[in-house]
N, C-alpha and C positions, 0 to 999 in steps of 0.2 A: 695490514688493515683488514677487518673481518666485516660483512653485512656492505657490503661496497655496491649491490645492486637491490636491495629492500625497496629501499626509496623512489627507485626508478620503476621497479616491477609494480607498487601499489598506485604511485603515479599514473600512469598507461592505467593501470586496472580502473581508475577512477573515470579517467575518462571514455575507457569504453564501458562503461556503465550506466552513465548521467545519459538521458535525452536529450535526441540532437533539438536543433531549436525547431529545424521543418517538424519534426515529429509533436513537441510542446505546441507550435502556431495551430497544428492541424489538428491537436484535441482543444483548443478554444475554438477553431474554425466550426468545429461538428457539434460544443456544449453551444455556443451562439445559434446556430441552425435550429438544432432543437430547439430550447427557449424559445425563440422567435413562434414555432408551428403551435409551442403551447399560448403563449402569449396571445395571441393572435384568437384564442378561444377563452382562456381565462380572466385576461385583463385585456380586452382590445379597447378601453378607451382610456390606459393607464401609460404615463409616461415614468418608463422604471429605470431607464439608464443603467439596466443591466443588472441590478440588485434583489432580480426576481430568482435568480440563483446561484448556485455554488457548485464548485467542481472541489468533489471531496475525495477522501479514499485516496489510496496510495499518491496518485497526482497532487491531488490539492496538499497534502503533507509536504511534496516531496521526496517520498523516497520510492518511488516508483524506478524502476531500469529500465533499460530496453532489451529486446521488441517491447512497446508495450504493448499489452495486451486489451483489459479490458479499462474502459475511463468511468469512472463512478460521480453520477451529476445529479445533484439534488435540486426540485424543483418546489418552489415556495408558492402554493395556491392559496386563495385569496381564505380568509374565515368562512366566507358564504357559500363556498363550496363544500368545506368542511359540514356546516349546518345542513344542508340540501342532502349530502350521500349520510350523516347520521339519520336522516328521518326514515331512509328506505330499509325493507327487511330484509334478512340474507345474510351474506356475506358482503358487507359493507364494502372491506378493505380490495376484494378482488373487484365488487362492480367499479371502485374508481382505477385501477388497476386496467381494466379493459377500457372505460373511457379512455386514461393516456393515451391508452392503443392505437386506439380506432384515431383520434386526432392526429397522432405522428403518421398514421396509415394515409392520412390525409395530405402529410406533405411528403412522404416518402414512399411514395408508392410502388416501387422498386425493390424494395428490401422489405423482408421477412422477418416484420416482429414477433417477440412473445413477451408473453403477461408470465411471470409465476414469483410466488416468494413476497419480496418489497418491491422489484423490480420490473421496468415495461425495459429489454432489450433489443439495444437495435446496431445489428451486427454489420456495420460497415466494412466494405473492405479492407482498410488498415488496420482497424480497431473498432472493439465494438464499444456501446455507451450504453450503462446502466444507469435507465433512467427513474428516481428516486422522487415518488410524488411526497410533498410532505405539507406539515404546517406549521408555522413558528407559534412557539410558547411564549409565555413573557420571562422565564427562568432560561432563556436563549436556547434550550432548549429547541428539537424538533421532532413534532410527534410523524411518524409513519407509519405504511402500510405492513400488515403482517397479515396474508392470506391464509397461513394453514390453520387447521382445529378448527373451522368456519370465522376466524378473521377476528384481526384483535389491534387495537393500535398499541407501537412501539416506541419509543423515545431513543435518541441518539444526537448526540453533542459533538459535533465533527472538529466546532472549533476549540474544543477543551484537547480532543485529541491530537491537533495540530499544537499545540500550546504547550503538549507535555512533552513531547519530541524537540521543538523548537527552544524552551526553557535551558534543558541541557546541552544543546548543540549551540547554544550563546556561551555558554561559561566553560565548553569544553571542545572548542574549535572544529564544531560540526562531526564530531568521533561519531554520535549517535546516528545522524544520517547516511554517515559511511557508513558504521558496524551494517544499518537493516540493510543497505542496498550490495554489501557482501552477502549477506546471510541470505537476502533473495537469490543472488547467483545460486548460491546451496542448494538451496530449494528448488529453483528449477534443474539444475543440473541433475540433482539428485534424487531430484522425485519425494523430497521429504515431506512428513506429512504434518507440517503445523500451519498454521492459517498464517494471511502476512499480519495480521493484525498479534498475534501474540509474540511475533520477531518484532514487531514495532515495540512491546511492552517491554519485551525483554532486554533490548539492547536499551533502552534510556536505564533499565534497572542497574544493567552492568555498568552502563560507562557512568553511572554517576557513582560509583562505587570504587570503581578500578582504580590499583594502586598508580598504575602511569599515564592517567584521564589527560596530564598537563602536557605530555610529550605529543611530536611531531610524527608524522607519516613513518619517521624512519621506524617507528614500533607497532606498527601495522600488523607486520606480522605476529610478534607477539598475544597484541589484543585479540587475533582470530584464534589466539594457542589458546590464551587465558579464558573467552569466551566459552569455546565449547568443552573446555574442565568442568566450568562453571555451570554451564548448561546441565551438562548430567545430572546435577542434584536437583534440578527442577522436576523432576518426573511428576505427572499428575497436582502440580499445583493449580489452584486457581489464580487468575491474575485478573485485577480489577481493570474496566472499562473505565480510561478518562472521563471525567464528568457525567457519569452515570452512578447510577447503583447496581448493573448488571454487571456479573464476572463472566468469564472464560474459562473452561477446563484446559490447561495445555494437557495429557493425557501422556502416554507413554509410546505413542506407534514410529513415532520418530528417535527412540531411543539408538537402534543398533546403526543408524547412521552417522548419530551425531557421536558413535565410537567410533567408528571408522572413519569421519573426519577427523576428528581429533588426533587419533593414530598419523594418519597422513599430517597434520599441521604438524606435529613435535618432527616430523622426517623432513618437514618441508624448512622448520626453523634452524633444523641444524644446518643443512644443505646452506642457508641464506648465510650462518655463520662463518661458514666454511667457502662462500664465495662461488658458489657451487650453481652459476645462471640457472642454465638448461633442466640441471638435474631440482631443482627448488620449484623451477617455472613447472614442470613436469607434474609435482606433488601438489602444487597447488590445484593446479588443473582438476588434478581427479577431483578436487570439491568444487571448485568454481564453474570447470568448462572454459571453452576456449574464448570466452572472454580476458582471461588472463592469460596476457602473452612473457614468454622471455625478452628480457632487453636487450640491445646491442651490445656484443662483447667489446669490454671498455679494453 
């Protein structure tokens, strides 16, 4: 019988991938903190039971792995705030940008924030939280901050972006939030250089596509084979932003790695065919990292 430890090596790999729950509890523990210090200044005589914001970005999707890294948290201020920083001259988007600041400064006095981009960051020691001041559209939309070129407001739809990952991971037994939170291991392993946001586009592309979307874990390894074939033809494509009108360059700088994984996947599939633990576990690795372990020899 051939492929007799696939299933176990993607199994383990899954699970040392997913966030533990202390790690999940204590990015709401630090999105609730914050919230509260903005709250507390924005809306201190509003009762919002929590609906004043969102924890988006790799987290709020899903497909986040661990360590994690950075928590991405949008903060929903009221319209009159919005009307108040549009009257002032300058650069609009940064003067609200340093307000968040100074606020969070106020309850976090400890820790060393910065203003730059869309984001007031505040680097905890587990993890840090980028914090995303915004304002809701009536097209669900939300507009934000863009400080550079002297400051410009931005649109982004977090939940069209959770919607198009989650769409396919109902009709194709979550492949698509596996494929990104393999393809992140790559990425950190390997220092590749695509944003996590165009591994998000790409894998709902693939796996709504792929010939074996229906099959189980035990073709894991495949889909990692079949992916990065597939990938190489993407060079320099644009790829459309959920629920926006904005694209993405994917570019080319990521090209010679995702040879050399590939190279390694086809070495690593045979090995799995061939029953070949250690030596399979080994090839994966070089793309993964030691998040993917060998299984017990059966």
């Amino acid at each position: 019988m051939s492929w007799i430890y696939v299933t176990r090596h993607f199994n383990d790999f899954m699970i040392n991938l997913q966030l533990t729950k202390a790690q999940r509890d204590d990015a709401v523990t630090k999105a609730n903190n914050i919230a509260s210090a903005l709250r507390a200044k924005y809306r201190p005589y509003e009762v919002t039971n929590g609906n004043d914001y969102l924890i988006v970005g790799s987290y709020g999707k899903g497909t986040m792995i661990r360590p994690p890294t950075d928590i991405d948290m949008l903060y929903r201020l009221p319209y009159s705030t919005y009307q108040r920083i549009n009257q002032v001259s300058g650069n609009k988007q940064s003067i609200l940008l340093q307000e968040i600041k100074n606020a969070l400064e106020e309850r976090f006095v400890n820790t060393d924030l910065g203003a730059d981009g869309q984001v007031v960051k505040v680097p905890f020691q587990t993890c840090a939280v980028d914090v995303v001041p915004a304002f809701y559209c009536e097209n669900k939309t939300y507009m934000i901050c863009d400080t550079n070129l002297g400051g410009k407001w931005k649109y982004t739809n977090p939940v069209s972006e959770y919607q198009a990952i989650n769409g396919i991971d109902i009709l194709n037994d979550y492949k698509a939030t596996r494929l990104i939170w393999m393809l992140k291991a790559w990425k950190n392993s390997c220092n590749v250089d695509v944003p996590s946001l165009c591994i998000e586009i790409l894998a709902t592309q693939f796996v709504s596509q792929w010939i074996y979307r229906d099959k189980s874990i035990f073709w894991y390894d495949w889909m990692i084979r079949d992916f990065l074939l597939w990938f190489l033809y993407q060079k320099n494509k644009s790829l459309s932003i959920p629920g926006s009108y904005n694209t993405i360059n994917l570019g080319d700088t990521w090209y010679s790695r995702a040879v050399s994984a590939y190279q390694r996947a086809l070495k690593a599939c045979d090995y799995e065919k061939d029953n070949y633990n250690f030596l399979s576990a080994e090839e994966w690795q070089k793309i993964f990292g030691n998040q993917f372990i060998a299984a017990t020899p059966v």
